[in-house]
C-alpha positions in Angstrom: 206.0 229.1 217.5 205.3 225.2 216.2 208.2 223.5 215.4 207.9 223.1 211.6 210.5 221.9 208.8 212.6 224.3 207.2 210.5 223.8 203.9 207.0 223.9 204.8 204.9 225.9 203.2 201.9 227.8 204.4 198.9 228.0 202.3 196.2 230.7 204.0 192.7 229.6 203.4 190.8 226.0 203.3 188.7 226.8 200.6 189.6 225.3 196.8 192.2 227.4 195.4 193.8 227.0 199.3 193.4 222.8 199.2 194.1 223.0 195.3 197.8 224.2 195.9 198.2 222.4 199.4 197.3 219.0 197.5 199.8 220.1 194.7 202.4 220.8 196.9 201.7 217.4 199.3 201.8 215.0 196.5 205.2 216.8 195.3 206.7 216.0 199.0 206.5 219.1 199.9 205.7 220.0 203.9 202.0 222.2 203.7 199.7 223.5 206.5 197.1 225.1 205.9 195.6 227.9 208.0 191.9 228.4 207.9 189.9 230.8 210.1 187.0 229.4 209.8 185.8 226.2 212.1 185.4 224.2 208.5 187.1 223.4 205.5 185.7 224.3 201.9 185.5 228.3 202.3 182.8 229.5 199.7 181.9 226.3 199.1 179.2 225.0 201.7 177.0 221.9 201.0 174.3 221.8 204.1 173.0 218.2 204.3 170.8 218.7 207.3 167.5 218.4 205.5 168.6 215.3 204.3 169.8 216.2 200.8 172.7 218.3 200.0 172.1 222.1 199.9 175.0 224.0 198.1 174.5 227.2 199.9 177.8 228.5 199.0 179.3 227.9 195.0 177.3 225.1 193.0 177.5 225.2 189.6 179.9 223.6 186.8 180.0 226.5 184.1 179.8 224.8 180.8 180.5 220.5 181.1 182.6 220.7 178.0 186.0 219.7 179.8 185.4 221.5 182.7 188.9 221.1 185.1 186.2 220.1 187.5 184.7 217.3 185.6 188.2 215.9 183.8 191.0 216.2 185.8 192.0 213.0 187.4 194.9 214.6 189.3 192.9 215.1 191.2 189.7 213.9 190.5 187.5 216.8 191.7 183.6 216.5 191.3 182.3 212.8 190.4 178.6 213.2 191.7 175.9 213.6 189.3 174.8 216.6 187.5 171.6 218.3 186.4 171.3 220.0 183.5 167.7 221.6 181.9 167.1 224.1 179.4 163.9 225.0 180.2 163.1 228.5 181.3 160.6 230.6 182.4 160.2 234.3 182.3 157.7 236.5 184.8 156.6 240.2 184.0 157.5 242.5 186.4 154.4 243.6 189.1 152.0 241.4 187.0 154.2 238.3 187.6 152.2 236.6 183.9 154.1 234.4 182.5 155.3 234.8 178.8 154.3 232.8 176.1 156.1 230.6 174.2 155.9 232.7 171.0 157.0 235.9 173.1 159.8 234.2 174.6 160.8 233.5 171.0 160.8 236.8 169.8 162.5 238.5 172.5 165.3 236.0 172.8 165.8 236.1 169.4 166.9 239.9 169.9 168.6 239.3 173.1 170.9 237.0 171.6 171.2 238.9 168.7 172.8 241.3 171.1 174.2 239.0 172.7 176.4 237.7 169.6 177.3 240.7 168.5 178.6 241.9 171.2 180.7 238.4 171.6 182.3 239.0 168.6 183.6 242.7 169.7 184.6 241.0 172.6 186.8 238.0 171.0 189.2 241.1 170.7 190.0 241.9 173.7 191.4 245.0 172.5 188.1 247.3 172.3 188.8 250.0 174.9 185.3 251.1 173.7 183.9 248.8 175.7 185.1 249.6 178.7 181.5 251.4 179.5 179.0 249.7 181.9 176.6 247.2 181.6 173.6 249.2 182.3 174.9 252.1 179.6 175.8 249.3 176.8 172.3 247.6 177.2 169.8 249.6 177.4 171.5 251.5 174.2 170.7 248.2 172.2 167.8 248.0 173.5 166.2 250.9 172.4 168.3 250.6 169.2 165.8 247.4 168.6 163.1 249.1 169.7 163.4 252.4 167.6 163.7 249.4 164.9 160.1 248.3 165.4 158.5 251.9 165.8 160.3 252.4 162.4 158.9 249.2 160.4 155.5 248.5 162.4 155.3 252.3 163.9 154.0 250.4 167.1 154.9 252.3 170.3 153.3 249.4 172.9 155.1 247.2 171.2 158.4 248.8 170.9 158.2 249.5 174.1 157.5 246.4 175.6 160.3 244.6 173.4 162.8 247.8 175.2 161.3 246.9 179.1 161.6 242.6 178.2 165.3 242.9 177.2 166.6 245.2 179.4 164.9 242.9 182.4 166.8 240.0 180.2 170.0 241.9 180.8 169.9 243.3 184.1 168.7 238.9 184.9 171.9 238.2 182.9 174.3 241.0 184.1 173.3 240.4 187.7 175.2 236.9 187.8 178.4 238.6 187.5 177.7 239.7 190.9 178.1 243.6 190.2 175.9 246.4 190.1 174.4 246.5 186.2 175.8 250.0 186.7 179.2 249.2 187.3 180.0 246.1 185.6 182.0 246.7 182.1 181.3 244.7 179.2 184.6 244.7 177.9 185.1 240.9 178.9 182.2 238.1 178.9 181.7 237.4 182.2 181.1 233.5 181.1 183.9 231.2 181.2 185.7 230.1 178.2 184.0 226.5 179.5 181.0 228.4 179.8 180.5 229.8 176.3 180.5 226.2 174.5 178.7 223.8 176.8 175.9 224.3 179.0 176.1 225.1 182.9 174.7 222.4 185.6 174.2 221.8 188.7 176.6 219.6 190.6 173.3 217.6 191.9 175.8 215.7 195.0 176.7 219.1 196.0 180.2 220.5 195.6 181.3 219.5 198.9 182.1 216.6 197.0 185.0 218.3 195.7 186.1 219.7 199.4 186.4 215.3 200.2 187.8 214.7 196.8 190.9 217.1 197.4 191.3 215.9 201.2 190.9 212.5 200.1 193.7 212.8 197.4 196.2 214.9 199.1 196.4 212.9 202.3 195.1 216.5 204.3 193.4 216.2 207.3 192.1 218.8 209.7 193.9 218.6 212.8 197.2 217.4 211.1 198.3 220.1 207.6 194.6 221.9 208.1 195.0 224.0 211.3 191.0 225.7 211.6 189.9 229.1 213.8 193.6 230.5 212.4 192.5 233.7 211.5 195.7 235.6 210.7 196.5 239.3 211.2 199.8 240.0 209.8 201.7 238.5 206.6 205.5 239.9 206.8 208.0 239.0 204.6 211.1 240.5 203.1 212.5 243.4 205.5 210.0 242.9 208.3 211.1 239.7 208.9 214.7 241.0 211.4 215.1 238.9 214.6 214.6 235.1 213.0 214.1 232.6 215.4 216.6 230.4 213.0 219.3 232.9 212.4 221.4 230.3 210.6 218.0 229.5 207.7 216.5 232.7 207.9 212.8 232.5 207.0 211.3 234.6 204.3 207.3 235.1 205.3 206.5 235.3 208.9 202.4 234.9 209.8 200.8 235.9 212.7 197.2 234.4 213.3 194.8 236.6 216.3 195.7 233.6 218.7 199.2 234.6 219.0 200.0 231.6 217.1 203.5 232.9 214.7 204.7 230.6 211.5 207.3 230.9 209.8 208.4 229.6 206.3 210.0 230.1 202.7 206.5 230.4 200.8 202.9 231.4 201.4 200.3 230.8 199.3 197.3 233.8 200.5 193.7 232.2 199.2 191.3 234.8 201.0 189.0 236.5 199.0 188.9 239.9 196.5 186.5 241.1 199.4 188.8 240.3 202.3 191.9 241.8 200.4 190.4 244.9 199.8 188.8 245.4 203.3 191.9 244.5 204.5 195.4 244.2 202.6 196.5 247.9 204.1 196.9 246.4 207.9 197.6 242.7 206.7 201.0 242.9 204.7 204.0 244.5 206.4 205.6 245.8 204.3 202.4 247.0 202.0 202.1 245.4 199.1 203.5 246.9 196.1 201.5 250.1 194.3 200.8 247.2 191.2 199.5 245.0 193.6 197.3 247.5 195.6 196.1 248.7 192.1 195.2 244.8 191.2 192.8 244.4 194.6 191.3 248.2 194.5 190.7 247.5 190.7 188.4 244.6 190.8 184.9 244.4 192.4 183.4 242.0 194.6 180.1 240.8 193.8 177.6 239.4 195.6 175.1 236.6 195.1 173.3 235.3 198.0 170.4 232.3 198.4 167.2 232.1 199.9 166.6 228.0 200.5 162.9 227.3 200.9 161.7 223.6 202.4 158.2 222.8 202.5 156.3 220.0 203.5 155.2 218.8 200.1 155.7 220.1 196.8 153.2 222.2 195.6 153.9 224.5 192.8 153.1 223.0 189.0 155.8 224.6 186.9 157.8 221.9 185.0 160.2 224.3 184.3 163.6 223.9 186.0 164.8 227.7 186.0 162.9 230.7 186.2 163.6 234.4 186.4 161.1 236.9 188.4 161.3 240.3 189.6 160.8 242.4 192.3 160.0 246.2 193.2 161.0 246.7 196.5 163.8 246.0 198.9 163.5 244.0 202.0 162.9 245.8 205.5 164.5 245.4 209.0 162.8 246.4 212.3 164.5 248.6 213.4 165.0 250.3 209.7 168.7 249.8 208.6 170.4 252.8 209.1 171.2 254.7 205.7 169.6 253.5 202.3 170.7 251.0 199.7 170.6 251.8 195.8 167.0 251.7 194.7 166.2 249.8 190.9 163.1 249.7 188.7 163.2 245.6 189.3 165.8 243.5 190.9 165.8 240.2 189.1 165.7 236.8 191.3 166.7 233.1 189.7 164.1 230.0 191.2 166.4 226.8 191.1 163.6 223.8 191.4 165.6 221.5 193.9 162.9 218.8 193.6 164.4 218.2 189.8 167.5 217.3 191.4 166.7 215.4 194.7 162.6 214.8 194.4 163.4 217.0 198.4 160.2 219.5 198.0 163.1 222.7 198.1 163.4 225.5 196.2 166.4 227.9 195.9 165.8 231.2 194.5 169.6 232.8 193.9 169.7 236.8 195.0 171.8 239.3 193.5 173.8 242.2 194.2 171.8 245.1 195.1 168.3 243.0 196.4 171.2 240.5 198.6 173.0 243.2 200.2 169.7 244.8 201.8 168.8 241.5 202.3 171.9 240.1 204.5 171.0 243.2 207.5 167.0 242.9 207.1 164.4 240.6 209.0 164.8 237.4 207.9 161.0 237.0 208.0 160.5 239.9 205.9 163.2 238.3 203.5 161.2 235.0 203.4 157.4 236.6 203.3 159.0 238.4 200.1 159.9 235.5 198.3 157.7 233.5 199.0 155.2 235.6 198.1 156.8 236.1 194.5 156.8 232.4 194.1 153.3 231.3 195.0 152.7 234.3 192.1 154.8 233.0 189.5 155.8 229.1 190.0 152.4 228.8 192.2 150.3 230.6 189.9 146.6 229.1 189.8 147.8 226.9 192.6 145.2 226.1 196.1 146.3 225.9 199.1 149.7 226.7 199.0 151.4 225.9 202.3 154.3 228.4 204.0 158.0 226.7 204.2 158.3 225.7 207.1 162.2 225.8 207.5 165.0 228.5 205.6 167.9 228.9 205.1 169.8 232.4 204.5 173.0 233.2 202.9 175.1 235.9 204.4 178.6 235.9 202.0 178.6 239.9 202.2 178.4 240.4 205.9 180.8 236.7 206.5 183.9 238.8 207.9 186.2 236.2 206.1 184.4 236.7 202.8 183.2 239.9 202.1 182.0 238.9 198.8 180.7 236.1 196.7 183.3 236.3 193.9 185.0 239.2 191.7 184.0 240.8 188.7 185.5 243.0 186.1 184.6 246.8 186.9 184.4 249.5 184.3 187.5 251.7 184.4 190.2 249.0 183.2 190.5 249.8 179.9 189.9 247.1 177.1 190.0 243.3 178.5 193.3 242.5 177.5 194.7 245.5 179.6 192.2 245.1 182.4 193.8 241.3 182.6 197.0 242.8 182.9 196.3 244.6 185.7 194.3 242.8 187.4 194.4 238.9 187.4 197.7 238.7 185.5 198.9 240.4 188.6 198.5 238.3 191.2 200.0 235.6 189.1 203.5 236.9 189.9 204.7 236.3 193.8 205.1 239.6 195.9 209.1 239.3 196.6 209.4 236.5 195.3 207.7 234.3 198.3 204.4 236.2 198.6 202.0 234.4 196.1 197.9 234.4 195.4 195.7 231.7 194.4 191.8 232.4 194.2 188.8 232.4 191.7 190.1 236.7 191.4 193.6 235.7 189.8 192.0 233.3 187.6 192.4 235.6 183.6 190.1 233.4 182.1 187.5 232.0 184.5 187.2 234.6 187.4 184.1 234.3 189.7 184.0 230.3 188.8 185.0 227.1 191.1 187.2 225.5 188.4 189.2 229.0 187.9 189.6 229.2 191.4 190.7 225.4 191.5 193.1 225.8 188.6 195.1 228.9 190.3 195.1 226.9 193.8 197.3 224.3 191.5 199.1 227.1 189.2 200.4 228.3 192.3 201.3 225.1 194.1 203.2 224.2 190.8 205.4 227.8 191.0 206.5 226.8 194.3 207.5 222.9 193.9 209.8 224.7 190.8 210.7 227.5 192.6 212.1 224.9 195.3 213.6 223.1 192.5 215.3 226.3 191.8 216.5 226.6 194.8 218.1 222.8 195.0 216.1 222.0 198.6 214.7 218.8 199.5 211.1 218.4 198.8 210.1 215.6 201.7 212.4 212.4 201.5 214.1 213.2 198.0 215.6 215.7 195.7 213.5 217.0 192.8 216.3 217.5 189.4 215.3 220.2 187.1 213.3 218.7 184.4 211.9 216.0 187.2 207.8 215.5 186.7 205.7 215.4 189.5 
């Protein structure tokens, strides 16, 4: 067992909740180390500069710029690279991949944000228990409420119908960055940020691994020294599971055991893993269990997925001038040999093209996978994976194009089948109740420590901004906050001096 001060506290997970409350805690004076199972810091955040630009494979995006935690805060600073933002848009018919024109993007976005809005308003409530209903359900309803509209006033089927097919394609493009299943996401909450709703979103254009160097940099942490990597760790006790101290005299309260054998003890710890971890595994990690509150808190919220299919070519060759653009496809990806069972079939599983030579001139594109498509995805060929999109994109972006060449290089994202993330980020499920209950009992509840000592930082406790780098950032340093008072509390020594009650840090 390392020989560590009485008042160290261990923080699992190197990602940015876990380095958020580890640099709290450091520049308070309090003893940290960090357990990480990966061989890296930066969890799901991964920027891949082996092409020569950086590559966010993992989170990349600053929802809404309008002071954004990540873009404001000066302690710590977090991201001070450059960003990208564009508003231009492009939208491709399903199977015929045309393009549609300016004056039909105008007219159907002027009923999807009609939709949009009023829906936002019912939502500012967050006491409609009506709708707790899925997506899917909510959608399509309005949908066909607009186009039951037109057949009304113009009597125009074709038309009607087509305005029905473009929305709900809007939607499910839409829906599908929460990370859920359209069928299983509620719409009782926005799933945009608070940040979100008011600014727009952009890209952090030096790659968020900035951030990662920021937080290191700032909190004096260092792999090797307070980061300890390849720590998986198999058991959390705490409370009554913790008989037989090794310091009979200072009794520890949380004891953790990592697959090497390694054992810590300490007073606090800080668990950063993700919702998809917890739930695959909280039954078998926490002796004693967690409490039936807590339990209900991981089994209620989902874990989404959102996966990325990097493309680098050897020039760049597609036309569109356009820096986002939505397309769709029929089919799932294949494996050889066939994946064993079957994975939900869709009319059209949207896809998001992210033009990566707007950011670095590098001739890359990333095209942003969701749920349903991603998960077949993650156990299929990777060639069929890459002949797929690639084949979308010389249709849509590459449309009228000669000569276009094949990438020659890929890269894959895997965050499902990653055993230490399970999941990209959480979303709100149907079966909560209205938002302001579903917060109750599901974010709100990790923001009170399990006896006392047993405490949960993540982008999943964040009430406001779940499924977002800056909520996850903010509950890393909510919860590094709770424990340099709780030590005040307590009247211990936090590093060389004694924090008084009232005492900033």
């Amino acid at each position: 067992m390392p020989d560590l001060p009485q008042r160290t506290v261990i923080v699992i997970g190197a990602g940015i909740s876990g380095l958020a409350a580890a640099v709290r805690l450091k520049t308070a004076g309090v003893d940290v180390v960090v357990l990480e199972a990966r061989d890296r810091v930066g969890g799901r955040i991964l920027t891949d500069d082996s092409w020569g630009v950086p590559i966010d494979l993992g989170g990349s995006w600053v929802h809404g710029t309008d002071n954004n935690p990540l873009l404001v805060s000066r302690d710590p600073p977090l991201y001070t690279g450059r960003l990208f933002t564009d508003q231009s848009y492009a939208y491709y018919r399903p199977k015929t991949f045309i393009p549609t024109s300016l004056f039909e993007m105008t007219r159907y976005y002027l009923n999807f944000t009609a939709i949009e809005s009023r829906l936002s308003a019912r939502q500012s409530s967050h006491d409609d228990s009506s709708l707790d209903v899925s997506a899917e359900e909510f959608y399509r309803t309005e949908s066909a409420a607009v186009g039951n509209r037109m057949r009304r006033w113009w009597r125009g089927e074709s038309a009607a119908r087509d305005m029905e097919d473009v929305l709900m394609n809007l939607f499910h493009a839409t829906i599908s960055a929460s990370g859920g299943d359209p069928e299983a996401v509620s719409v009782s909450a926005d799933w945009n940020s608070f940040y979100q709703k008011r600014t727009l979103d952009a890209i952090a254009a030096d790659g968020m691994g900035t951030v990662i160097q920021n937080l290191m940099r700032y909190g004096d942490l260092a792999v090797g020294r307070n980061i300890l990597l390849e720590k998986a760790v198999t058991r959390i006790q705490y409370g009554d599971a913790l008989a037989g101290s090794s310091n009979p005299s200072s009794p520890p309260k949380v004891r953790i055991t990592c697959t090497d054998g390694t054992v810590f003890e300490s007073r606090h710890v800080v668990v950063t893993v993700p919702i998809g971890v917890l739930k695959a595994h909280h039954k078998t990690l926490f002796d004693p269990v967690l409490p039936p509150k807590v339990v209900g808190a991981i089994d209620g919220l989902g874990a989404g997925l959102l996966d990325k299919v990097v493309l680098r070519f050897e020039r760049k060759w597609w036309k569109s001038t356009t820096a986002f653009s939505s397309f769709f496809l029929d089919e799932l990806p294949t494996s050889t040999p066939p994946i064993p069972g079957s994975f939900k079939k869709y009319p059209h599983y949207p896809f998001y093209i992210v033009d990566i030579s707007k950011v670095s001139d590098a001739p890359v594109l990333a095209v942003l996978c969701y749920r349903l498509w991603a998960e077949a995805a993650e156990v299929a060929h990777p060639e069929s994976v890459v002949n797929m999109i690639f084949d979308a994109l010389k249709k849509t972006i590459g449309r009228g194009v000669e000569d276009v060449p094949r990438p020659f290089d890929y890269k894959i994202t895997k965050w499902f089948t990653d055993p230490y993330s399970l999941c990209s980020y959480s979303y709100l499920p149907t079966g909560l109740g209205s938002f302001s209950t579903a917060q109750d009992r599901t974010f709100r509840t990790f923001q009170t420590p399990v006896a006392g000592v047993v405490g949960f930082a993540g982008e999943h406790t964040s009430e406001m901004d779940w499924s977002s780098i800056h909520g996850a950032w903010m509950s890393g340093d909510r919860e590094g906050r709770r424990i340099v008072a709780a030590l005040v509390g307590e009247g211990s020594k936090v590093g060389d001096r004694r924090l008084m009650d009232g005492e900033k840090l």
